[in-house]
Each structure stands twice: as C-alpha cells, then as structure tokens.
N, C-alpha and C positions, 0 to 999 in steps of 0.2 A: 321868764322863768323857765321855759319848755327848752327854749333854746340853751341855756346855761347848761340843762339836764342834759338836752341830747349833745352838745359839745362836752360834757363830762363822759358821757357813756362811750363816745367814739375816741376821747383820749385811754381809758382804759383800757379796751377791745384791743388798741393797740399795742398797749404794755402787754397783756395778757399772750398774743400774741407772739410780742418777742420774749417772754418768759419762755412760751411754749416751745419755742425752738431751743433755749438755751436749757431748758431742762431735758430736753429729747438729747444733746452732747451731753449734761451731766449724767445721766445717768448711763450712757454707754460709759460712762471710763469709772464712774465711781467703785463698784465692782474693785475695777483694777488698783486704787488709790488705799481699798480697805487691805488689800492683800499684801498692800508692799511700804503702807505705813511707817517713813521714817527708817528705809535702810537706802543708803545711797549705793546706786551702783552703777557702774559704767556701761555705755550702749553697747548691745550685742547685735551684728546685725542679723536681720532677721532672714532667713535662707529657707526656699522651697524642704529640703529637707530636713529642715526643724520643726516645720510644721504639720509635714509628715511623720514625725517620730513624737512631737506632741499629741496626735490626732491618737497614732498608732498604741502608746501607752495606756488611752483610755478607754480600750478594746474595742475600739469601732476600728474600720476597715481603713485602711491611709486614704488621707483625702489634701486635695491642696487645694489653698484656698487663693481664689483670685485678687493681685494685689491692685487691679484696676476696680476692683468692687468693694474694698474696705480694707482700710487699714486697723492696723492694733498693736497694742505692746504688752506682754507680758510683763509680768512683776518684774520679775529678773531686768529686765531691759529701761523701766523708766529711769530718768537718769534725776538724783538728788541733789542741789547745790547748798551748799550750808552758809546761811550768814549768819555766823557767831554775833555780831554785834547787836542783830534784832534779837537772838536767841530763838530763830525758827528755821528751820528748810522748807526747800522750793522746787516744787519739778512742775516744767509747765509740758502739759500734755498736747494742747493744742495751741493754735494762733500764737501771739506773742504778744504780752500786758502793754509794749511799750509804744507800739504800732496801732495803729488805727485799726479797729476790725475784732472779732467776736474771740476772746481766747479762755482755755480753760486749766486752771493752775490746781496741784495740791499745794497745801500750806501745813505743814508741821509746826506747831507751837510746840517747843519746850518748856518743860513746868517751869514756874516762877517768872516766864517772861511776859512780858505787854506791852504793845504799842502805845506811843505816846500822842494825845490826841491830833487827831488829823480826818480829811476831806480827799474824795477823788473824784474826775472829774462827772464821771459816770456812773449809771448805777451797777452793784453786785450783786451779783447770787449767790449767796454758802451755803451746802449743804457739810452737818457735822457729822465727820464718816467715824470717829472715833474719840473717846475720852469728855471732857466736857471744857466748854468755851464758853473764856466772860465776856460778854459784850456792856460797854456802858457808851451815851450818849454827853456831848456836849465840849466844851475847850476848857474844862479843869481835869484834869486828870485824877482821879478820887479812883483806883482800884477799889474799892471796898464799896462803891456804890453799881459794883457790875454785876449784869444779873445772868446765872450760869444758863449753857445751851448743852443739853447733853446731846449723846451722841444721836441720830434722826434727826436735828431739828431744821430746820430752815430756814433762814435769816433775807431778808432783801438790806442790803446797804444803800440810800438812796444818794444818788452823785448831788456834790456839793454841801454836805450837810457832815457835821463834826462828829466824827467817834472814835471811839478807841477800845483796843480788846486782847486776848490774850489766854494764858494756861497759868492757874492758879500752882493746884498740887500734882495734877498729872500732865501729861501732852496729852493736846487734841489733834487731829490732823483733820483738816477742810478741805471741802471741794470749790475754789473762786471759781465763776462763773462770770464774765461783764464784757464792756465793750471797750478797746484798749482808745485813747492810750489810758493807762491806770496810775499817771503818777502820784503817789503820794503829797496833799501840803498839809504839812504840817502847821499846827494852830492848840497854843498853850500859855495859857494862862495863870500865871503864879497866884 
C-alpha cells in the first residue's frame, strides 16, 4: 500500500512539475492574447526602434531591450489564421502543436461553433482569457450537456481521453498550453 502511495505521489510531483513550467509560458503571453483577442493581423517586424518609441510613449526614458534575453510580441504583431470550417481562429505563440515539444496557442471560438467529439494525444492546459467556453466530456456529441467555463477558468484536457467544446452565444478566446504533437482524433458516436 505505502509503495502504491509513494509511486502516486512521485507521478504527480511530476505533472505538477510540468504544469509549473507550462503555466510560467502561459502566463507570460496570456496578457497579450487578452489584448488582441480575435483580430487577425499580419507580422510586424519587431525593430530596436519600435521599441524605443513604445518605451518612449509611456513616459519612461527610451530603453532597448535586449533580443538575446527575451522575446515578445505586441498585440498588433500576433498573427491570426482563420479556419472557417471549425468556426475558430488560431495564433500560435510559441513551439508548434504539430511537432514534438511544449507549444503555446490562442484559440478563438466563434459563437455557435463546437468541436466535434475528439482525443489528443497529450495532455492540455486552457486558461479562459475571455467570454465563456462549453466544455463536455465523452464520444456523443450532446452540446446541451456542456458545462460553461467563464472567462478565469482553467481547464486540464487529459491526453487520450474524449471531449468536445466550443462557444455557445458569444466567442471565447483560450489560452492552449501542451506538448505537441496535438493532432486531433476524432471519435463520434451517432
């Protein structure tokens, strides 16, 4: 029994773990994902004296910041891809979903849209940066049994395990957070 506990406690410590580091990414960009919510726009590159003349606007003295000690993107600058056919947009901030390795996406749900039940292969982390998201569990697809996240909330997606989710009456915009690769399988049940 001692031993089942202490192999429980050390599989967690570990989750725990890599939450920690994936919630230290989320929350550097979430900030930037609430500010620019659902407007797509094309990449601006970023120039010493832009960030000079951003510094300088906010009445502090010009400062440049070093691009070998952190990166970042302005609002203006994330870039939005639309896929009409989910009914959501996508800007991925960091890593890449499709590749192997830690990446960090916004997700724009448009109202009335929802995915249709499905599994990835890994687990997720959502943080809900705005409007309110339905989450339901299982391979029926039943919108009416999803239960709302408003905007704060935070969700874990456990990889390999069926769900589906989506924007009732307004758009939500999310923070995904996981380890790629993130392909979608789909799993639906008439």
């Amino acid at each position: 029994m001692r031993e089942a506990v202490l192999e429980g406690t050390s599989r967690w410590r570990g989750i725990f773990a890599r939450l920690g580091r994936y919630l230290m990414m989320a929350l550097m960009v979430s900030v930037v994902g609430a500010a620019q919510a659902g407007r797509a726009r094309h990449a601006v590159p970023l120039r010493a004296s832009a960030l000079v003349r951003q510094v300088a606007v906010s009445g502090q003295a010009p400062v440049t910041l070093d691009p070998l000690v952190l990166n970042y993107k302005l609002p203006e600058q994330i870039v939005w891809t639309n896929d009409a056919a989910a009914g959501s947009m996508r800007a991925t901030l960091a890593g890449d979903p499709s590749k192997p390795g830690i990446y960090v996406v916004l997700v724009r749900w448009k109202a009335h849209h929802m995915s249709r039940p499905h599994f990835h292969p890994n687990d997720r982390f959502i943080t809900v940066i705005s409007g309110t998201w339905w989450v339901g569990t299982g391979a029926k697809f039943d919108p009416e049994s999803t239960v709302a996240m408003p905007a704060g909330s935070f969700v874990t997606h456990f990889g390999k395990h069926v769900h589906f989710d989506g924007a009732k009456d307004e758009d939500a915009v999310l923070e995904i957070v996981g380890e790629g690769p993130a392909t979608p399988t789909p799993v639906d049940v008439k």
